[in-house]
C-alpha positions as CSV (number, residue, x, y, z in Angstrom):
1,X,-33.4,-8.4,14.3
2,X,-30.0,-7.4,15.2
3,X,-26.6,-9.6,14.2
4,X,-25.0,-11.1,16.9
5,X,-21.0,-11.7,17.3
6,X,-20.1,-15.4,18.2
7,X,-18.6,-15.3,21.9
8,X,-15.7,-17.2,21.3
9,X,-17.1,-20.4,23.4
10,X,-19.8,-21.1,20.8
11,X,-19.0,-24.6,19.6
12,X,-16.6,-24.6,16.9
13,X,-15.9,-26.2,13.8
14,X,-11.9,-25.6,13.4
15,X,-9.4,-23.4,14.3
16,X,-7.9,-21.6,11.8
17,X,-3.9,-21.2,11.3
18,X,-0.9,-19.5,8.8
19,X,1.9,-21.1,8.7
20,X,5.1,-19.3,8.5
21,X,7.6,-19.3,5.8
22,X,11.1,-18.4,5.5
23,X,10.0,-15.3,3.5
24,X,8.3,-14.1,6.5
25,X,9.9,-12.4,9.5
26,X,10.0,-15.9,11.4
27,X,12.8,-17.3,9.0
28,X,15.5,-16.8,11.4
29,X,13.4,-18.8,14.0
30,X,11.7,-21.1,11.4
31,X,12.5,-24.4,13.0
32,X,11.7,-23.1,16.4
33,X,8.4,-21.3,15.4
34,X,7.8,-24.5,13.4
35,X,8.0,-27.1,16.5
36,X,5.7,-24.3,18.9
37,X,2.9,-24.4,16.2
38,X,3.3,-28.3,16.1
39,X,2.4,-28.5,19.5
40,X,-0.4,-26.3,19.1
41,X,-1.8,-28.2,16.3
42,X,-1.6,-31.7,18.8
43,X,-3.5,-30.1,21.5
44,X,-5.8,-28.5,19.3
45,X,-6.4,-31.4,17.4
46,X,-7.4,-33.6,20.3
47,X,-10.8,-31.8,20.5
48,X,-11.6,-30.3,17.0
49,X,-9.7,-30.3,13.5
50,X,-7.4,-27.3,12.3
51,X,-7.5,-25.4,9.0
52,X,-3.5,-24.7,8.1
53,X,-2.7,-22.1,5.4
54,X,0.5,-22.9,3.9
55,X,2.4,-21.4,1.3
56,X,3.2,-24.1,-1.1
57,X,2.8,-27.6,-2.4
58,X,6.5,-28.6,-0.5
59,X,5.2,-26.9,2.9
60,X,1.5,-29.4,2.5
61,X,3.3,-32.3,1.7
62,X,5.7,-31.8,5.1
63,X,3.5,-30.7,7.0
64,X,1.1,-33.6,5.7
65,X,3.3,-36.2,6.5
66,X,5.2,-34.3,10.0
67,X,1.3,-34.6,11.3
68,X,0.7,-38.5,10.6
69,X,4.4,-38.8,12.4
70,X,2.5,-36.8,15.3
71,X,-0.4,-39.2,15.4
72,X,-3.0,-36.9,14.7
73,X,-6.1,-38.5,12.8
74,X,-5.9,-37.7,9.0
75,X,-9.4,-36.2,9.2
76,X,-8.3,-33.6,11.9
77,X,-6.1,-31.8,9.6
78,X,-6.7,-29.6,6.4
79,X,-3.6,-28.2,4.5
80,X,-4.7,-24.9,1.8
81,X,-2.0,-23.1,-0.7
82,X,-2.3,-19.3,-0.6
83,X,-0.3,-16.4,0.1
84,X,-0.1,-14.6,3.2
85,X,3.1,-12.4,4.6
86,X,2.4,-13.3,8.3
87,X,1.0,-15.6,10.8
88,X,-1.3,-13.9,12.8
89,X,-4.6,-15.2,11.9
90,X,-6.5,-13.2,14.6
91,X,-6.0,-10.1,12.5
92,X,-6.6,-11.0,8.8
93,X,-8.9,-14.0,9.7
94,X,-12.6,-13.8,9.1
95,X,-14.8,-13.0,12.1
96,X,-17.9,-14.7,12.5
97,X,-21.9,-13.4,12.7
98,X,-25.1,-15.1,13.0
99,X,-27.5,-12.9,11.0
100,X,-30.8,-14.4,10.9
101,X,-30.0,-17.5,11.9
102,X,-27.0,-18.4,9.2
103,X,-23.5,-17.8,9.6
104,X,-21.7,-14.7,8.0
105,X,-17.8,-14.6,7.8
106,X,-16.9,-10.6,8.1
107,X,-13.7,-9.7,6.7
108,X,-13.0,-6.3,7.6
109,X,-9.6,-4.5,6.2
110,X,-6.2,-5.6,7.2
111,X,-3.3,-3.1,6.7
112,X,-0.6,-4.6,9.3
113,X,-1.6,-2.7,12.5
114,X,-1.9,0.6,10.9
115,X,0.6,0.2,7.8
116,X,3.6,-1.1,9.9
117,X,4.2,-4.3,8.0
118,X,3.5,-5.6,4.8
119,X,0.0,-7.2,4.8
120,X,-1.6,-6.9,1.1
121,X,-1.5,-10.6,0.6
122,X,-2.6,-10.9,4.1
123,X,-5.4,-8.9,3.5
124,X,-6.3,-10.9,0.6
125,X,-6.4,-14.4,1.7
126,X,-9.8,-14.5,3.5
127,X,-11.1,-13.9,0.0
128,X,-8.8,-16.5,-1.5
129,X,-10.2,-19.4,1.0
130,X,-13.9,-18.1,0.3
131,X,-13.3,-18.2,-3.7
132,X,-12.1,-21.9,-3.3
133,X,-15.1,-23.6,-1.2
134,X,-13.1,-23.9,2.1
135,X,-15.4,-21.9,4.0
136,X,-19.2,-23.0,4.5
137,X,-20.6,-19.3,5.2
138,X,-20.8,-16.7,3.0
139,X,-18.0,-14.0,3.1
140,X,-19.2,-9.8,3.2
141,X,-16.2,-7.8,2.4
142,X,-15.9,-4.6,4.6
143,X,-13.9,-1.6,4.3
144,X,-13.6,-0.6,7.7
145,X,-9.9,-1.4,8.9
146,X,-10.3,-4.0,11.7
147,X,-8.5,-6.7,13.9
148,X,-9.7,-9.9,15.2
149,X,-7.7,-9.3,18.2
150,X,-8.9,-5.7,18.8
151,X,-12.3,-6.8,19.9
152,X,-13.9,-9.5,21.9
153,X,-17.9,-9.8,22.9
154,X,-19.8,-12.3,24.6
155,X,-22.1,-13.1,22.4
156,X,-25.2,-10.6,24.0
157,X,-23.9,-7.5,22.7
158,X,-21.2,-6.1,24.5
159,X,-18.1,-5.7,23.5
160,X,-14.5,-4.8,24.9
161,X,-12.0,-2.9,23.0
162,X,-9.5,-0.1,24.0
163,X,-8.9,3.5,22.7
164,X,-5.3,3.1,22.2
165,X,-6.6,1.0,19.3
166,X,-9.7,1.2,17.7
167,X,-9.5,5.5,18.1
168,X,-6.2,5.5,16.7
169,X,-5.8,7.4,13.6
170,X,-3.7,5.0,11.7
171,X,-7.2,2.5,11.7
172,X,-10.0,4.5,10.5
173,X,-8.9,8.8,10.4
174,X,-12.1,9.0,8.8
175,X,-14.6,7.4,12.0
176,X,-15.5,8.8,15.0
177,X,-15.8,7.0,18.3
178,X,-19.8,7.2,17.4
179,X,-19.3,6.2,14.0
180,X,-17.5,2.9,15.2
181,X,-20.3,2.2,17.3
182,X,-22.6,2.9,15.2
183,X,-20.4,0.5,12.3
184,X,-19.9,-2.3,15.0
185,X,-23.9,-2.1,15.7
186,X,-24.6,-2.6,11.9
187,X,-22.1,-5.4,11.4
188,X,-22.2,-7.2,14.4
189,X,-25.5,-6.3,16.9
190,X,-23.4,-4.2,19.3
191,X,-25.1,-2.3,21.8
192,X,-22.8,-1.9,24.1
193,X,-19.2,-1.0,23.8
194,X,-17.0,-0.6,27.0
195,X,-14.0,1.6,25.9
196,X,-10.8,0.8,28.0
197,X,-8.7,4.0,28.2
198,X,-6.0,2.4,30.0
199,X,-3.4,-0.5,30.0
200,X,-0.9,-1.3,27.2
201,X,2.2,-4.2,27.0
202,X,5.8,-3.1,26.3
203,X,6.9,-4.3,22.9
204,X,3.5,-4.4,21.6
205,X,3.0,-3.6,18.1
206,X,-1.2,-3.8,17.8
207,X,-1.8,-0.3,19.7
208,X,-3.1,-2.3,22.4
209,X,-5.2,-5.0,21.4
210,X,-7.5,-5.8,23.9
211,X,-7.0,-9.4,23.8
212,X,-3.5,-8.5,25.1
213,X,-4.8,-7.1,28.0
214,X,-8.5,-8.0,29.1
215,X,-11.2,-10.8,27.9
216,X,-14.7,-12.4,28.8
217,X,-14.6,-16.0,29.6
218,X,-18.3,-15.6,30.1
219,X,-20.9,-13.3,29.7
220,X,-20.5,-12.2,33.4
221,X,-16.7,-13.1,33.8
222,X,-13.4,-11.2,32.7
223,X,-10.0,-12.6,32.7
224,X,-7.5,-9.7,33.0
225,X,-3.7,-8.8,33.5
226,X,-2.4,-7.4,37.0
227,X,0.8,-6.2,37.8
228,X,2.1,-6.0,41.0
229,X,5.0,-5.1,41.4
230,X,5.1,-0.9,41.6
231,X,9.1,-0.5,40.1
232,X,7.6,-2.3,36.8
233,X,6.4,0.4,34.1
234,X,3.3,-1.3,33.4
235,X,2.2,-1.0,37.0
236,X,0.4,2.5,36.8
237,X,-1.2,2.2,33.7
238,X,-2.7,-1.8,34.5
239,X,-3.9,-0.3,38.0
240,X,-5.8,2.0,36.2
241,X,-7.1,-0.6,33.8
242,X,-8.4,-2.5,36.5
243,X,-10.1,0.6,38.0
244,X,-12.3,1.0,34.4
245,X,-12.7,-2.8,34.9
246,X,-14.8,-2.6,37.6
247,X,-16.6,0.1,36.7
248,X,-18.1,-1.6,34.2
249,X,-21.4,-3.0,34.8
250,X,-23.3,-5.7,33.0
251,X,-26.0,-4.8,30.9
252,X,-28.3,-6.0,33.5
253,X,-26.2,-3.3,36.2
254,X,-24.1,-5.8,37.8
255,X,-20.6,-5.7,38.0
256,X,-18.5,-8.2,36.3
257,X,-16.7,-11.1,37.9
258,X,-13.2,-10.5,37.5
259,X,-10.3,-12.6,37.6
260,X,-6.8,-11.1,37.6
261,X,-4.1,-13.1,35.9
262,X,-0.5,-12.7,36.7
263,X,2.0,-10.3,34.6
264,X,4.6,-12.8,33.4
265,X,8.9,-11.4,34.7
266,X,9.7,-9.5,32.4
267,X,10.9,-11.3,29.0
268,X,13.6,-9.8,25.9
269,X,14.6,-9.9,22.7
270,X,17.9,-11.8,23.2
271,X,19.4,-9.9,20.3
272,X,18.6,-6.4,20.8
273,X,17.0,-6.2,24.5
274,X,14.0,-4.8,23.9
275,X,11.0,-6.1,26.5
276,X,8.1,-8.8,24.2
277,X,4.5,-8.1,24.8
278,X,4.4,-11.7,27.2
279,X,0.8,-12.3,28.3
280,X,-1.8,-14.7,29.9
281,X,-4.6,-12.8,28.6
282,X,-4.3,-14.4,24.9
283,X,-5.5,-17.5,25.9
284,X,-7.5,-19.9,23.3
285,X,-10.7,-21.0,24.1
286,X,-11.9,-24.3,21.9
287,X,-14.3,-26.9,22.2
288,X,-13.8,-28.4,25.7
289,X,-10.9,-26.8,26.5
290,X,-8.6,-23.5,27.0
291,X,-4.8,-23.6,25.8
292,X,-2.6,-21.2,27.7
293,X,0.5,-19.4,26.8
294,X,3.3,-20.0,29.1
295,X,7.0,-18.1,29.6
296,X,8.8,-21.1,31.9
297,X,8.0,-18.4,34.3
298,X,7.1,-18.8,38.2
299,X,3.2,-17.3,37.5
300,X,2.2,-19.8,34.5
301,X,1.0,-22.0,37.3
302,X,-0.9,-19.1,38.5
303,X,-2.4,-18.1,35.4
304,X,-3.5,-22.0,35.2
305,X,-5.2,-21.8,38.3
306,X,-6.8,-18.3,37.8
307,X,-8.1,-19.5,34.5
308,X,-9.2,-23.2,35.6
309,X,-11.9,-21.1,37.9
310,X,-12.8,-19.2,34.7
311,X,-13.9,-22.2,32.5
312,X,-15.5,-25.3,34.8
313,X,-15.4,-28.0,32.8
314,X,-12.7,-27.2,30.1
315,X,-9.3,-28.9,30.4
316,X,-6.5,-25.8,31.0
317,X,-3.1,-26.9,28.5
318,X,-0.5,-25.1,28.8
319,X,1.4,-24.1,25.4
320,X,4.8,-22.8,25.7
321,X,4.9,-19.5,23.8
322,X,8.6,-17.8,24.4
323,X,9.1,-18.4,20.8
324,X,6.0,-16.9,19.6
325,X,6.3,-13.7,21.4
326,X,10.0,-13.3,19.7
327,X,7.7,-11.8,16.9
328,X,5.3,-9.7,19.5
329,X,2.3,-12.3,19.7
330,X,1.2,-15.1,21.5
331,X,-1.4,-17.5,21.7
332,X,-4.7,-16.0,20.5
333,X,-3.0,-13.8,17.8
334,X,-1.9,-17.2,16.0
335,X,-5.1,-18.6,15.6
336,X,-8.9,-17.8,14.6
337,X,-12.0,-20.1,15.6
338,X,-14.3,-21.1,13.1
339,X,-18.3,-21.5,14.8
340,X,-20.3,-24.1,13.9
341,X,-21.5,-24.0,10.2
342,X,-18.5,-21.7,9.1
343,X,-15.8,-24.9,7.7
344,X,-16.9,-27.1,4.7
345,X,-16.7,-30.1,5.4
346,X,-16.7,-33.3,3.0
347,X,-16.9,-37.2,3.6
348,X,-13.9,-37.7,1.7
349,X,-10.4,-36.3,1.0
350,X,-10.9,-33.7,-1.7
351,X,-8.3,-31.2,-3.6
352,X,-9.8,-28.0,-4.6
353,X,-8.5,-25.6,-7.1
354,X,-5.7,-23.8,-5.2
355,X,-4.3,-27.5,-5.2
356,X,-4.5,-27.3,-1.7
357,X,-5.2,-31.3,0.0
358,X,-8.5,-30.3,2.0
359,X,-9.1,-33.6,5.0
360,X,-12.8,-34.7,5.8
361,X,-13.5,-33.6,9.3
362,X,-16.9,-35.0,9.4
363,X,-16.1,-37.2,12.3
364,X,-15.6,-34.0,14.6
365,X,-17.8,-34.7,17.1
366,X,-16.7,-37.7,18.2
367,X,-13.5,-35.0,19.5
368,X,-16.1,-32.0,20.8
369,X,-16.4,-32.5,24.4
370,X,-18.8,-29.7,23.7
């Protein structure tokens, strides 16, 4: 039997973060980045509990006492010490399997987009949290360079991912288009992989990563961006991008449900003018509910709406992410879900050997509105 991918609505047990430190490229906009995350750990933390890397004991014992300020229940929390250079957990994160019937954490190679930023430590710290007991699963190294947020399934074996990326040669020179198939069938059960050729954000630095650009909300559903408006430069290419989108068929030959979501006004760097890689499409999906990134822009209502026909059922919370994109991310590049049976848990407060304060969260159901 094939392994399967977890569609990023299977329940979850935590949502795993980085936070920044002033050594990283956020220390100009520390405080700012700081209060952003905050919020996303609140409206995370109403449904399911958050894993938070930080970088030292001062950072835990801050953060452990700004969250009680916050309200947030002690057991919805976990604070770890270990090294990173960044915060985007989607990339250097672990990516969950089911192989016959268990959970496997993946962790593919992480070399900062193709060797433009630092990442060693990075790269490292998936194996760092396995070594220490955070995780539940069992970790399989891989040495196949791979993002998180290059790739996104639903969970029967199809998979959307974009040229731009995955066929780049600063990934894998070495791989063919067949032989990432053929790797991605191995590793994660994929029988299907529908190539976008198409469609890229300005001020990107991931070569297009699809979850930038296009994502299932269901097995039959895809949540992309449009752009409207013919004078902006992204107008062509995202037209064509929705042309491949509805070509695509389901594996049973239908066409997909697609739901088109707004391209924010244009945003910029207020200190050199350059144009960030704002987006709707890196939306969060957790248990009961989806968190949105939002620009104070005239379409986040619209992107709401759009996405509230998407998920039934889930609560749609806006996050305000004009901070986060000041580095070139958003919403779904800060964070990585953790499926059922991938996050130790413990009945009582614990500290490992990394000396990090690990928090029960063995009262996380009563939060899943799974």
């Amino acid at each position: 039997m094939l392994p399967r991918l977890f569609p990023e609505w299977h329940p979850q047990d935590a949502i795993q973060l980085t936070w920044p430190s002033a050594e990283s490229d956020w220390e100009p906009l520390l405080e700012r980045i700081e209060a952003s995350l905050e919020a996303l750990v609140v409206a995370i933390t109403r449904y399911q509990p958050v894993l938070v890397v930080v970088a030292d004991d001062a950072t835990r014992q801050r953060l452990d006492s700004r969250f009680s300020r916050l309200g947030i229940h002690p057991k919805q929390w976990h604070l770890i010490e270990a090294p990173s250079d960044d915060t985007w957990t989607r990339d250097h994160g672990p990516i969950a399997i089911e192989r016959d019937g268990q959970v496997v954490l993946l962790d593919y190679c992480f070399t900062g987009w193709g060797g433009k930023f630092a990442a060693e430590r990075d790269n490292a710290l998936t194996a760092a949290l396995s070594s220490v007991g955070i995780y539940a699963a069992p970790r399989e190294a891989r040495e196949m360079v791979l993002e998180g947020g290059a790739i996104d399934g639903d969970g029967d074996g199809t998979l959307l991912l974009t040229e731009a990326c995955l066929l780049n040669p600063n990934r894998n020179p070495h791989l063919t288009r067949e032989g990432i198939e053929a790797t991605l069938r191995d590793d994660m059960g994929i029988e299907r992989c529908l190539w976008l050729t198409q469609g890229y954000l300005e001020g990107d630095d991931t070569d297009s990563h699809i979850d930038t650009l296009a994502r299932f909300c269901d097995a039959e559903t895809i949540a992309y961006v449009r752009c409207e408006d013919p004078d902006d430069p992204h107008f062509t290419a995202l037209a064509q991008m929705e042309s491949e989108l509805k070509a695509f068929q389901r594996a049973d030959g239908e066409p997909y449900r697609l739901i088109p979501l707004p391209l924010p006004r244009a945003c910029y760097d207020p200190d050199d003018g350059h144009r960030l890689p704002a987006t709707y499409a890196n939306f969060l999906i957790i248990n009961g509910a989806v968190l949105v990134p939002t620009y104070a822009d005239a379409a986040d209502g619209v992107a709401l709406t759009a996405l509230a026909s998407a998920f039934p059922g889930r609560d749609i919370i806006p996050i305000d992410c004009r901070t986060v994109i000041r580095q070139h991310g958003s919403l779904h590049c800060l964070t990585m879900q953790l499926p059922r049976g991938a996050f130790f848990t413990a009945s009582t407060d614990r500290t490992n050997d990394s000396g990090a304060n690990d928090r029960s969260a063995n009262d996380r159901s009563a939060n899943d509105k799974e």
